[in-house]
Structure formats: structure tokens, C-alpha cells
N, C-alpha and C positions, 0 to 999 in steps of 0.2 A: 721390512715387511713386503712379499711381495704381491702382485698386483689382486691374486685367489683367496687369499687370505684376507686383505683388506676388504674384500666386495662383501665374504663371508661373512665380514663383522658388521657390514653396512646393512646385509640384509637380516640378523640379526636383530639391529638396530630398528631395520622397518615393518620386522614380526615384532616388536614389542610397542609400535608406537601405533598398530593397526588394533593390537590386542584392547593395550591401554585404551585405546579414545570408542573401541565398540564396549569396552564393560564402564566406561565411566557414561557414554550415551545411554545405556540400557539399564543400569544397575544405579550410578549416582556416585556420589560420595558423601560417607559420613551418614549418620541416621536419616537426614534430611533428603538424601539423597540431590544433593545439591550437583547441576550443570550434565544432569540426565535429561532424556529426550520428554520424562512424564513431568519433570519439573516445569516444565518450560508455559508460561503462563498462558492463558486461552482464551480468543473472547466468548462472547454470548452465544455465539450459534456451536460453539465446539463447547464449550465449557458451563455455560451457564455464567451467574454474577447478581449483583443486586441491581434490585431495579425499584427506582425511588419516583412519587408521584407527587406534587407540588402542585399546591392551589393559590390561582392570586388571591388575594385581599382584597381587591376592587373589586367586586359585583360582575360588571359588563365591561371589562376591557374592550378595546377595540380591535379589530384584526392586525392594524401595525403593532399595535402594542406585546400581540402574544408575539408575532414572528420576530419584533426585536428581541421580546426579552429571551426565546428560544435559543436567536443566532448569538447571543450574549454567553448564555447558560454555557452552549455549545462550546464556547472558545475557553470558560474557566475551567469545565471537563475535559478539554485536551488536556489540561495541567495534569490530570491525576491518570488518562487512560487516553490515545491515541483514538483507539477503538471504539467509545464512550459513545451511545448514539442518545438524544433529546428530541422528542415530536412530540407535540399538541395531542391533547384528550381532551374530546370535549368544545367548550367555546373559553374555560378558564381555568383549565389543568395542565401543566405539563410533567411528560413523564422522562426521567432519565435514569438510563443502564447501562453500565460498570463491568465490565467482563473479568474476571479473572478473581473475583477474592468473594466469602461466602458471610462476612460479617457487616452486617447494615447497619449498625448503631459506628462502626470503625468508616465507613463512608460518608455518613451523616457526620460526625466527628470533622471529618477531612475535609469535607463543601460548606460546612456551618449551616448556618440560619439565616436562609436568603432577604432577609429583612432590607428597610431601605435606606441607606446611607445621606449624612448632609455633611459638610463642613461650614461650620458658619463663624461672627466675629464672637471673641471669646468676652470682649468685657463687657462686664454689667450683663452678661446672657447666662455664663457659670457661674458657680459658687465653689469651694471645698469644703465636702463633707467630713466632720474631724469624727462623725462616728464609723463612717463606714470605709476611710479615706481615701475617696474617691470625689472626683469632680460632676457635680449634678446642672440641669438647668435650671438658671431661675425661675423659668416660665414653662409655658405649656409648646410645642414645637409649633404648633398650629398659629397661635401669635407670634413666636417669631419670623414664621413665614412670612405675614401678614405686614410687619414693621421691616421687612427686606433688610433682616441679618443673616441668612442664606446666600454665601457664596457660592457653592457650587452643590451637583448633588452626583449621585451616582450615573447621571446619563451624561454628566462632561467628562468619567475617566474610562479610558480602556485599558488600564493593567494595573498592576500592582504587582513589586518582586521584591523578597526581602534579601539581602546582601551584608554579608562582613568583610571590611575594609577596612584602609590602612588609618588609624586616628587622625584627626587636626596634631600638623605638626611633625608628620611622622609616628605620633606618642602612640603605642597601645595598637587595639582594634574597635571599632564601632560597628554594631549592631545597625542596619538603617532597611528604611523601605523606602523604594523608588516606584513614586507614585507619577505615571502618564496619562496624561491629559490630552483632550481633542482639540482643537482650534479655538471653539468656541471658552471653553473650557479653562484655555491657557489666560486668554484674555482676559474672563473676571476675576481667576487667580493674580493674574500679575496685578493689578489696581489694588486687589483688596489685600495684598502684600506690601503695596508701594505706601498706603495709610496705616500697616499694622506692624509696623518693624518696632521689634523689643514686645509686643503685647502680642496676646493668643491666639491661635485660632481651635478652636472644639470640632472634633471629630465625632457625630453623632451615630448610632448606629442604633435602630431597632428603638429608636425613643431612648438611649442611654448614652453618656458620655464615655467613650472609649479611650478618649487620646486626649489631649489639649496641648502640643506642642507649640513652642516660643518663633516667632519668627524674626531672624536674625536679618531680615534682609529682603527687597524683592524679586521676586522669582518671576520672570518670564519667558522663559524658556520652554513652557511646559512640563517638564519635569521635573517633580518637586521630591525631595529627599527629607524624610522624618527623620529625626534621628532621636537619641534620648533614650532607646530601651537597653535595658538591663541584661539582656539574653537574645540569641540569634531566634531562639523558639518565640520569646516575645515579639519578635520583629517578624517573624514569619505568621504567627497569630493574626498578627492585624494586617500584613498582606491581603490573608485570605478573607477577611473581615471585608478590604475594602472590595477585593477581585467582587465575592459573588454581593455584596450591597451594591455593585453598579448593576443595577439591574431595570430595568425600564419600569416594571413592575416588581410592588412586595409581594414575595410569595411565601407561604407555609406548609409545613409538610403535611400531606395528609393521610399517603399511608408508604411501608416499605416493603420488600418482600425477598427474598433470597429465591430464584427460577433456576433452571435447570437448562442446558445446553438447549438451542432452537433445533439444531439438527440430531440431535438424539445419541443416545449412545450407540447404536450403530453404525450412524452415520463417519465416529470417528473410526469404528474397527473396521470398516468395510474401507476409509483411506487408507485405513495402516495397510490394510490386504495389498488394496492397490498399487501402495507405491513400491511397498515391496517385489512383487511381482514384476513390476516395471521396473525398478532397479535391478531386481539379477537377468532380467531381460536384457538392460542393457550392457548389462558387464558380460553375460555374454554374448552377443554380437559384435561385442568387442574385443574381446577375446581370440572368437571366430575368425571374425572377419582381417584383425591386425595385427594375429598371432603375438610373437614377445610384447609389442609395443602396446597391443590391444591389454595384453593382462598386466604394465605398469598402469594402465591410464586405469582398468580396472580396481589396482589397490590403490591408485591414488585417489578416486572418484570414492573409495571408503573411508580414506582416512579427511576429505574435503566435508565429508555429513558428519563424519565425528565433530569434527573442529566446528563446523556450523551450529551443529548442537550448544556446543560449549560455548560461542559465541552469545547465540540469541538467549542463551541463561543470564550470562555475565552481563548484558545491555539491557535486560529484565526486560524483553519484547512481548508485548502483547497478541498472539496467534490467532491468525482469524483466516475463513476463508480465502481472504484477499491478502495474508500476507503468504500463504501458502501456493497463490499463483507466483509470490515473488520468487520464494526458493524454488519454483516447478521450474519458473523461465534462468535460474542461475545456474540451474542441476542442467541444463540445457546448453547453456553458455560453457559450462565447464567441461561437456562434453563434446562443444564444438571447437574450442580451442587445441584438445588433443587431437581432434581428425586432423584439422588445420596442418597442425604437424608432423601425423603422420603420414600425410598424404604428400607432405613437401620429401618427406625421407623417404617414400619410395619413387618418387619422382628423380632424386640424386640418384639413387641405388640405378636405378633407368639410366643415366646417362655414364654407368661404370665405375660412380666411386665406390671407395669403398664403405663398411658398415659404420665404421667408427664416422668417418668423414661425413658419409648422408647423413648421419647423425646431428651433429655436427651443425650442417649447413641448416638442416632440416629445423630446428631451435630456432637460429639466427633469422631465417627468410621469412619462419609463420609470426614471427618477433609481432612484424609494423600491424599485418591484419588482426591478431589477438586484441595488443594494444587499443590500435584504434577504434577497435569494432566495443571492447570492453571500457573505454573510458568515456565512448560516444553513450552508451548507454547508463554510464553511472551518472553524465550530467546529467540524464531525464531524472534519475532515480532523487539527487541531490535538491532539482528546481520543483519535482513532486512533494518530495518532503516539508520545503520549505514554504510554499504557495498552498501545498493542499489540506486537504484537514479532516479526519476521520482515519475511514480505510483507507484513503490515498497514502497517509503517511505511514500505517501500518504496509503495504503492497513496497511501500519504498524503501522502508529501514529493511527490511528484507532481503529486496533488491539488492542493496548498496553491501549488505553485509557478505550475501551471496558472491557478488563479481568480484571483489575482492579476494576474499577467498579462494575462488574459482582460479584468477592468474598466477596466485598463488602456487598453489597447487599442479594447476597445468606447467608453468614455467621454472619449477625447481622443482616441486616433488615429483612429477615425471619423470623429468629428465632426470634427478637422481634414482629413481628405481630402476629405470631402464638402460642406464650407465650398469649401476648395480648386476642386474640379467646379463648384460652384454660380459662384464669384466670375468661372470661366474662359468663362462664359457657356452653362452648361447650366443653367438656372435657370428652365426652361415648368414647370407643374406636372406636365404627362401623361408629364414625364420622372422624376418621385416616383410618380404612381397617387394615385388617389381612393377612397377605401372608399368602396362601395359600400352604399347602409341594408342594412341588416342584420334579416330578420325575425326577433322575439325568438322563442325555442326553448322549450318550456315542458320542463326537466330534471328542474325540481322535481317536476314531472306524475307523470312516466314512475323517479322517482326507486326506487319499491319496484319497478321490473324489473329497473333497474341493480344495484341491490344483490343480488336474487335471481341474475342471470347472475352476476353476484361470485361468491356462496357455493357455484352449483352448480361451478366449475369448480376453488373451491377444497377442497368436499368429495370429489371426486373424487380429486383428488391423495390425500388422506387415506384414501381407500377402497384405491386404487392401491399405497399405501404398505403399508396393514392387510393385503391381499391379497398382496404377495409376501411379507411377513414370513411368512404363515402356511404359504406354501410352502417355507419356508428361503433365501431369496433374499436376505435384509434390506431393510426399511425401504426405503433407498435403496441405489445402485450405488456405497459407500463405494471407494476407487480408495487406492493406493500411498499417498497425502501421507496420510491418513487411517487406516488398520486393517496397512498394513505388507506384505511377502508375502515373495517371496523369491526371492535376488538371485542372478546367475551369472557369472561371470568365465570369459572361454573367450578363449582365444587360436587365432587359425584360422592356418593354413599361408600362407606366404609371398604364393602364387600367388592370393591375395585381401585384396587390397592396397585398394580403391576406399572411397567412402565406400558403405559397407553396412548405415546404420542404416533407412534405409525396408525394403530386402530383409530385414533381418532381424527389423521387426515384420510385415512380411505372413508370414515365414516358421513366427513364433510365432503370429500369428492361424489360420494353416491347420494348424497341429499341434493346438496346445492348444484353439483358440476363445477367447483370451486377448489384451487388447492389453500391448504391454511396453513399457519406455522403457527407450533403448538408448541407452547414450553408449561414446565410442570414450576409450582411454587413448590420449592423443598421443604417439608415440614409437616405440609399439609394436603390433604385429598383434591388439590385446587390445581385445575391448569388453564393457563391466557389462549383462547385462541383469535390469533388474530388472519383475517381475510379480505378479500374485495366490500368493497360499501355493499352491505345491503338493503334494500327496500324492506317498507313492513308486512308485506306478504310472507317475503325469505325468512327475517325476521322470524316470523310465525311458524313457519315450518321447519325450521332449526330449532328452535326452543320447543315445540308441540314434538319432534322426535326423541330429544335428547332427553323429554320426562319420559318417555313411553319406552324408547331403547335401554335406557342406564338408571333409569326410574331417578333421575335427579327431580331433587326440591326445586319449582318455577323460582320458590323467591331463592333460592340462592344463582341463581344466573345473571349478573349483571354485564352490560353492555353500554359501549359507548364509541362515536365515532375517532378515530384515531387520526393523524396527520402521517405523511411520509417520511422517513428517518433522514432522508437524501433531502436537505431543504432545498430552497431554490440558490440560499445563499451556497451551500457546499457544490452543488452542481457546477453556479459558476466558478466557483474555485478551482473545481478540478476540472473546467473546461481550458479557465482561463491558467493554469500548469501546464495542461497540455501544449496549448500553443505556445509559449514559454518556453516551457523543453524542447520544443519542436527547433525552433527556432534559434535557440542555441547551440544543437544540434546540430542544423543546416551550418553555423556560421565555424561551429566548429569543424567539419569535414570542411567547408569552402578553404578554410587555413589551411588546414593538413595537405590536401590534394592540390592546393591552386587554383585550383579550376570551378567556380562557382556548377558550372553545370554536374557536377557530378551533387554536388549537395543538392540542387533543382530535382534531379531527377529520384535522390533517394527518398525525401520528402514526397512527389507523386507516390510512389513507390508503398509507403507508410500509408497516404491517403487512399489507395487503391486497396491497400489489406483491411483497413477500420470499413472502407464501404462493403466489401464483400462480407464481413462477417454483419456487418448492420442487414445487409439480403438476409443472410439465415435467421435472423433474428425474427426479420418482416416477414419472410415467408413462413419459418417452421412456427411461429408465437409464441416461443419461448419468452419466457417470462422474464422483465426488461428490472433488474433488481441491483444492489448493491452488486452482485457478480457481475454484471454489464458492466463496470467501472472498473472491475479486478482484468475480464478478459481482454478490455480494450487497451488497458496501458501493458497488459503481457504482449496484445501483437504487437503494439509500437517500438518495444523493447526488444523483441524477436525480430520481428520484420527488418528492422535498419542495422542488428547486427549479423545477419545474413549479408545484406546488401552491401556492407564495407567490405567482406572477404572478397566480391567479385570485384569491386571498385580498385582492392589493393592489389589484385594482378592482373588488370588493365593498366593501373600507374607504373608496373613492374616492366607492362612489355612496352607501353612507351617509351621509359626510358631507353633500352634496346633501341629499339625506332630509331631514337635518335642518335643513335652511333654511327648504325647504320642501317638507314632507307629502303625497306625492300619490298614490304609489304602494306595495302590498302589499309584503311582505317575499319572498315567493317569486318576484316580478315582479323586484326586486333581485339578486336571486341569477341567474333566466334571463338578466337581462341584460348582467349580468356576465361570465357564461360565454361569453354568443354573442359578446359584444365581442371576447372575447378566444382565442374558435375558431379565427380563423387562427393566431396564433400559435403556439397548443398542437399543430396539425396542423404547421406548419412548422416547428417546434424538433423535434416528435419523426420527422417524415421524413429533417432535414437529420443530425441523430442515427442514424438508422435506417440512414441509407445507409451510413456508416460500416459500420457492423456487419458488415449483409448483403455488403459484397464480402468482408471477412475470412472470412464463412462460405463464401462462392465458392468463394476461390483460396485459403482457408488449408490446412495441412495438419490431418489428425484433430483432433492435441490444441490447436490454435488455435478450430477447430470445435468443440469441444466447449466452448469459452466462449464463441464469438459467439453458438449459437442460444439459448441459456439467457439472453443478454442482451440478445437482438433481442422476446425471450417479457417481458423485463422492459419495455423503453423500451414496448413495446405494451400494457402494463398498468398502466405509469406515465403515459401519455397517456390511456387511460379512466379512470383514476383520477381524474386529475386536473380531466377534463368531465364525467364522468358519477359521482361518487361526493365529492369534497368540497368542494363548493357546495351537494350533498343534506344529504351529515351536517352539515353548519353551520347549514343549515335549521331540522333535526330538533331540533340540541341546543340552537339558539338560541328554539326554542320551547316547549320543553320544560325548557331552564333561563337564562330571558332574565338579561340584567345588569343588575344592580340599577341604578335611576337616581338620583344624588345629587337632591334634595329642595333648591330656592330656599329660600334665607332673603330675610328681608325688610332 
């Protein structure tokens, strides 16, 4: 077979696997349409979901009391939904929402009955009932209390997971649940195991006896293992039984509701517009601009969203704004990894090889910058996931699915379509492009303006910041997901039936000067809007409008103040991830390079991009929401992989250096940069584009994360030429690395 033939079949091959993965993304398979781009699950502000409201039982809990049992709640709805958000209503409500599934009584089902759990000592407290047979207490729980046969209760556990393992013995499988305990927790465990080996201990739940498993032994480990059930479901039952009884308070349900996407149905076609738009955008500036190479990296950038597709079905990903900056910043990555390359192959083609050869070389040399710059950013993605909790983990499974894919893609499926082109007889060089010499740029020169335009634009912000505080404005234009406000339920009259959440945030902007986010309950004439805290003046003139504009019933308008979805606990989580990733990060580039300063300077680097988009933020008052945690971990992820490309051909011409001596150190770094200026202009345009049409055609709160992330990729591209190649400079002269010393 010779070489025309084989390509023929190859590309063949890659018109039916382009075909395939755009009609199973768009069409589905099978009635269900199963591992299609509509399949694919959605949270609450794209999709809608249930949204369940829970009252304690105690009268007047105390304020520690709600935000434990919140941050509690919070951690067992990770179980069921990444995306799951729980806030306060009220002073003894809390409310929790489920994105992605449209049956309430199937949720409820899945979280149980937040009632409140004991385990206490079994003899002489149970009986077996031979009518009902089941194990009841002998007494009323309140004197058992009372008589201190309560060993532990639901505020000593923090998990519960049910598991099938290998039997006692090797024999069989057993059903069990692995129940963990806190400190406190392990300790009255272990004692009142060390007296009760061979007799029982009763698992109370909701005033009823659940369980009464034998204990074999004592346990102080903390970790206690039930076993005895008859079924993996039984044993998962009472998992869930114990997760949501550890609850700091008993709570019950009080009402549920099935809502409708927060950002509206427009909101989602007006992204679809967008990304579309931006995608053949950038396939062709790709096209254009990298001729052959530009239209492989083209069909491979379509057959990379096919397979993505198919991924986030088969990992049943929850979609939400913030996981959609993850695939914006991968769709990014994947297109920065082919410049990479192709900008190394017309660099060879520059020094006279030939096509197949630049080819070739062009793969192998963008190898270590892809690499490093793609694996330096899966670790943030991996230590997000694992520390953080909400949309952090949603922003990160994303992420992680994305850059995977992306290497993928860029380092075989490229290279084989462009093998493919080449073999089918597209193989002149001027159909690759020739770099052009390049005059070296002197950065280092101009190094202390760069730094100076840095700081003035970042003390601005801080000035901006100081100045509305001191007005009472705060800091920043902290927004719902953050400081809370307060929520309305209004049912309007038959005769306004449409979808009315666009009309009824212009309706709330022209009353109050307030934006709202307005979700409709499916079913019924009823829609939540929730806004800034109002006073009872506002109060009065929102409700005094919405009878006289919509002629709605006064008594059907209820109101209550709300808490922020972003606790203080989740903040610190994805604070305390960031610095985590960060730092992991540093330590991993310090490996890679050798050279701690280049990890010093790419961390500034990062820190300099999060402050300048934190200016737009303070200056423009954009609205400081769940997307301020989507746009800040995309520049961190953009930002540092920009920055390894320049880092990895400075490492490239050291090496040279050291063969042979001939040039300055600051002449190393210009030429580094300039080598690598188209690139950094073409990743952050092809990036860029994206953005700006979201900003276009999106709706508000879609706008209100693209320009704060269009302010970042623009400061992640200066950063990245104008700011660290300087500080590597600086630090590497200021604290050179030591040189091992020849022995003889």
C-alpha cells in the first residue's frame, strides 16, 4: 500500500470519526439520546432543579447552630450534587437546591428525613417487637437521656459510607457501613465498646430503632464498621440514615418545589450563540492564519468538543456556570498547545529543514512546554476538587476532563491529521509559513515600566476599593452568592402565564435600582425573586407595585430574608484550595526547572493577574457572586499556563548557554520572549474571542463573568511578556543558583 493510499484511508477514517462524534454530540444515541451535548446534566441557573426548605424543630436555635447544621447539610448534598447550594431563610429555615433532576418526592427519597440520630447502650433500653419485628425502646428517649445511656449522637459523626467487601475469612461478600467519627466522638465510642463486647448497641433515629448491631469488640480507631445487613441497598439505606441524622439540629420538611433555570432560557441560547460563534472564529484564524496545520488543529479542536461531550455524559457532570469557565479555559489550552507547535514548525522550516523534518522536530520540542504547562494546571484542577466544595469541584472536574483531552488531541490527533494532509500531497512549505527573523525586543530594558503600569492599575483598584468603603458602599459589590438579601415568592394571576423572568428583573431594576434573580416554580403561576436586603420602605414599594403593575394578591406575596449560598465555610475552602494549588504548583515547576526562581516569579505572576481583575471588579462594581470564584480560578489556570511556555524556552536557551558562552543573561530572556510573542498574542486572542462574544450576546449575569475574564486573559498575556521574564531576571541576579563545584 503505498504512501497516497494509506493517508486516503486515514482521512477517511478521520471524516467518519468527525461525522460520528458531531451527530452523537448533537442528536444522542438511542431514544434517550444518551452522551448528546442536551443530555448532559445542568445546574440551577442553566437548568433549573428542586429546591427543598427545611425547618428546625427547636423554636430559637442559635446562630452557631444554623451555620453548623447548614455547613453539615452542605457536605451530605455534595453526596447527591457537586453543585447543590444550602443558605439560611429566616432565623430557623434552611433551604437546599439540587440542579439537574425535575422530581421532588425522588430527592426527598435520596436525603431522607433529617431527623436526629443517637446511638445508645442496647440492654435493658430495647425490646423485640414479635408483632412488628422490629427492635423498639423500652423507654421514652428523653429519660434515657437523662439516665446517660446515650453514647454518642449525630454531632460526634462526620460520614457515613455504605461498602461491599470481601466476607470474614475470605467467605462470601458483606454488605457494611463505615461509620466516622470525630475525636471527641471516637473516645466515648471506644469505652462504651470496651464495656459492651458480645451485647448491643441501638441505633436510634427520629425516636425509632433502626439498627441494633452486636458488638464484637472495641473499637477505637474511630471508625466503626456495621455490618449484618442483608443487601448492599440495606446498607446504603442506613448510611444515609446516619449522613443527614448527624445533624446539629432536627429538621423537617416544610415545603418543596420543582424551579426553573436562574438564568432563563435565553440565557442558555444566547451561550450556545456565543460559543458557537467563537468557535468557528476560531477555527478560522486558524485556518487563516496556520494554513495546512491551522485546518488539522481545526478538525482536531472538533473532534476534542465531540469527545468532551461524550465525556461529561459518561462522568454524569453536573453543568453550571463555573463548570463552563472550566471547558472555556481547556477549549483555550487546547488551542494553545497547537500554536505551541506550530509556531516551533515554522521556526524549523526557518532554519531550512525540511516539511516532514520541521514537522518532526516541531511535536518533539513543543513536547516539554505543553506538558508542563498542562499538568502544572491539572494539579490546581485535582487539589480544587479535592479541598473545595460546590462549584469549585464542579469549575474542576471540568477543568481536569478538559486538559486531558486537550493533550490528547493536540499531541496525536494533530499530529495524525496533519501527517494525514501532508502524506495526501499538501506538503510545499509555504503551505506551513516560515517565521519570519525576529528582531530581539529588549523587555528586560523597559522592565521597570512594565512593573510600574502593573502597580499603578493595581493600586488603583485598592484606592477604588478604600474609597467606596469609606462611602458605605463596601469594598466590593459583594452580590446574593456572597452577603445574602432577600427572597420573594409572589404568585401572579392566571392572565400571566409567559416566561417572565427577563420582565421581571427589568421590572426590579426600574423600581428598586436592584438587579434580582428570578427563577419560576414549574407547575405553577409562582416565581422566587431573590435580591439585595431590603428595608421596609423597599419592602413597601415592591409589593405596593407588583399589586398595581401585575394586579397580584398582597397575601399571596411572601418574603423572607435569605443567607448567602457561598458560606463562610465554602469561601474558606476555596481560599484555602487555592493556596494549595498554588503552592503545589510553585513546587512543582521548582522540580521541573531547578531553579526555585522561576516558580517565585510565576506565582507573582498569578498574583498580579487575580489583582488586576479584583481592580475591575472594585472599579467597574460588578457584581462580586459565585462567578467571582469561576473567573478567579480560570485566570489562575490561564495565567501560569501562559507563563510555563516562556519559562520553557528560557530553560531551552540556557541550556545552549551552556555549551557555549556568548551571550548576556538579559539578552536570553529578550529572546526568549520575542521567540515566543506570537504565540502568547495567538493563545490569548484565540482565548479572547471566546470571551468577547459571551460578552456580546450573553445575557447580564453571563456578562458579568465574561468582562472580568476578558480584563483577566489581558493581563494574563502581559504578564506573561512583560512581567515574568523581568522578575526571573531580577531574581536570578539577585539570587543566582549555586553552581556544583568539579571534582577532580
Amino acid at each position: 500500500m503505498n504512501r497516497k493510499t494509506k493517508a486516503a484511508l486515514s482521512l477517511i477514517l478521520i471524516t467518519a470519526v468527525v461525522c460520528a462524534l458531531s451527530y452523537i454530540s448533537v442528536c444522542g444515541v438511542g431514544r434517550d439520546h444518551a452522551f448528546s451535548a442536551a443530555n448532559i446534566k445542568r445546574g440551577l441557573d442553566l437548568e433549573g432543579g428542586v429546591s427543598i426548605t427545611y425547618q428546625t424543630v427547636k423554636e430559637d436555635p442559635t446562630a452557631e447552630e444554623m451555620a453548623d447544621t447548614r455547613f453539615k447539610l452542605q457536605q451530605r448534598v455534595d453526596n447527591y450534587s457537586t453543585e447543590a447550594a444550602v443558605y439560611l431563610e429566616g432565623t430557623n429555615r434552611i433551604n437546599v437546591d439540587i440542579p439537574g433532576v425535575n422530581d421532588a418526592e425522588e430527592i426527598l427519597k435520596a436525603l431522607g428525613q433529617a431527623g436526629a440520630i443517637y446511638f445508645l447502650y442496647g440492654e435493658g433500653n430495647i425490646e423485640f417487637d414479635l408483632t412488628t419485628y422490629q427492635y423498639k425502646l423500652t423507654d421514652s428517649l428523653e429519660n434515657l437521656m437523662e439516665s446517660g445511656q446515650i453514647i454518642i449522637t449525630g454531632v460526634d459523626i462526620t460520614n457515613a459510607i455504605a461498602r461491599t467487601q470481601e466476607g470474614e475469612n475470605g467467605v462470601g461478600r458483606d454488605n457494611v457501613v463505615i461509620m466516622k467519627l470525630n475525636e471527641e466522638g471516637a473516645e466515648k465510642f471506644a469505652y462504651a465498646t470496651s464495656i459492651s463486647v458480645g451485647k448491643q448497641i441501638a441505633i436510634v433515629y427520629d425516636g425509632e430503632v433502626i439498627s441494633a448491631p452486636k458488638v464484637n469488640g472495641t473499637i477505637d480507631t474511630g471508625e466503626v464498621y456495621i455490618t449484618g445487613m442483608e443487601s448492599f441497598e440495606e446498607a446504603n439505606n442506613l448510611a444515609t440514615i446516619i449522613r443527614i441524622g448527624a445533624l446539629p439540629l432536627e429538621l423537617t420538611e416544610l415545603r418543596s418545589t420543582v424551579v426553573g433555570a436562574q438564568l432563563g432560557a435565553e440565557a442558555i441560547s444566547t451561550s450556545l450563540l456565543a460559543g458557537a460563534i467563537g468557535f468557528v472564529c476560531v477555527l478560522l484564524f486558524m485556518a487563516i492564519y496556520y494554513r495546512v496545520p491551522g485546518i488539522s488543529a481545526s478538525i482536531a479542536l472538533i473532534i476534542y468538543i465531540g469527545l468532551n461531550v461524550v465525556v461529561l455524559n459518561l462522568f454524569d457532570v453536573t453543568l453550571t456556570l463555573q463548570g463552563i469557565a472550566g471547558i472555556l479555559l481547556s477549549v483555550g489550552m487546547a488551542v494553545d498547545a497547537n500554536v505551541i507547535i506550530f509556531q516551533r514548525i515554522r521556526e524549523e522550516l526557518a532554519t531550512g529543514k525540511t516539511v516532514r523534518s520541521a514537522m518532526k522536530l516541531g511535536f518533539n520540542k513543543a513536547m516539554s512546554a505543553i506538558v508542563d504547562g498542562n499538568v502544572t494546571t491539572l494539579i490546581a484542577a485535582f487539589v480544587l476538587y479535592f479541598l473545595g466544595s460546590g462549584g469549585v469541584k464542579g469549575f474542576a472536574i471540568t477543568l481536569a476532563i478538559g486538559i486531558i483531552l486537550s493533550m490528547v488531541t493536540a499531541l496525536y490527533v494533530t499530529k495524525f491529521i496533519l501527517q494525514t494532509l501532508y502524506d495526501l500531497g499538501l506538503d510545499h512549505e509555504n503551505l506551513y509559513g516560515i517565521q519570519k527573523e525576529r528582531k530581539r525586543i529588549p523587555f528586560v530594558k523597559h522592565g521597570k515600566k512594565f512593573v510600574a503600569a502593573s502597580l499603578t492599575v493595581i493600586v488603583a483598584g485598592f484606592v477604588a476599593m478604600g474609597v467606596f468603603a469609606t462611602t458605605g458602599n463596601g469594598t466590593l459589590n459583594f452580590g446574593l452568592d456572597f452577603k445574602g438579601g432577600t427572597s420573594y415568592s409572589v404568585t401572579f394571576p392566571e392572565t400571566y402565564t409567559e416566561n417572565m423572568n427577563r420582565d421581571l428583573e427589568k421590572f426590579v431594576q426600574k423600581t428598586l435600582g436592584e438587579t434580582a434573580e428570578i427563577v419560576k416554580v414549574t407547575g405553577e403561576n409562582t416565581y422566587i425573586l431573590k435580591m439585595a436586603e431590603l428595608d421596609q420602605e423597599e419592602r413597601a414599594l415592591l409589593e405596593d407595585t407588583l399589586v398595581t403593575t401585575y394586579s397580584v394578591d398582597r397575601n399571596l406575596i411572601e418574603s423572607e430574608n435569605i443567607s448567602g449560598k457561598v458560606s463562610s465555610e465554602m469561601r474558606s475552602a476555596a481560599i484555602k484550595a487555592v493556596l494549595v494549588a498554588t503552592l503545589c504548583m510553585l513546587v512543582y515547576i521548582w522540580v521541573r526547572f531547578k531553579n526555585l526562581n522561576f516558580a517565585t516569579s510565576a506565582v507573582l505572576a498569578l498574583l498580579h493577574d487575580v489583582l488586576v481583575v479584583l481592580t475591575v471588579y472594585a472599579v467597574a462594581r460588578i457584581s462580586v457572586g459565585n462567578t467571582f470564584i469561576a473567573c478567579m480560578l480560570t485566570i489562575v489556570g490561564y495565567s501560569i499556563n501562559a507563563t510555563i511556555v516562556i519559562f520553557d524556552r528560557i530553560r531551552e536557551e540556557l541550556k545552549k548557554e551552556e555549551e557555549e558562552p556568548t551571550r548576556e543573561l538579559s539578552e536570553i530572556v529578550d529572546r526568549s520572549i520575542t521567540d515566543t510573542l506570537s504565540r502568547s498574542i495567538n493563545s490569548s486572542l484565540t482565548t479572547l474571542i471566546m470571551v468577547v462574544m459571551l460578552a456580546i450576546f450573553g445575557v447580564e449575569a453571563i456578562r458579568e463573568f465574561a468582562i472580568p475574564l476578558m480584563a483577566g486573559i489581558i493581563a494574563g498575556g502581559f504578564s506573561s511578556v512583560c512581567l515574568t521574564g523581568v522578575m526571573w531576571h531580577a531574581l536570578q541576579k539577585k539570587f543566582p543558583p549555586k553552581v556544583k563545584e568539579e571534582t577532580e
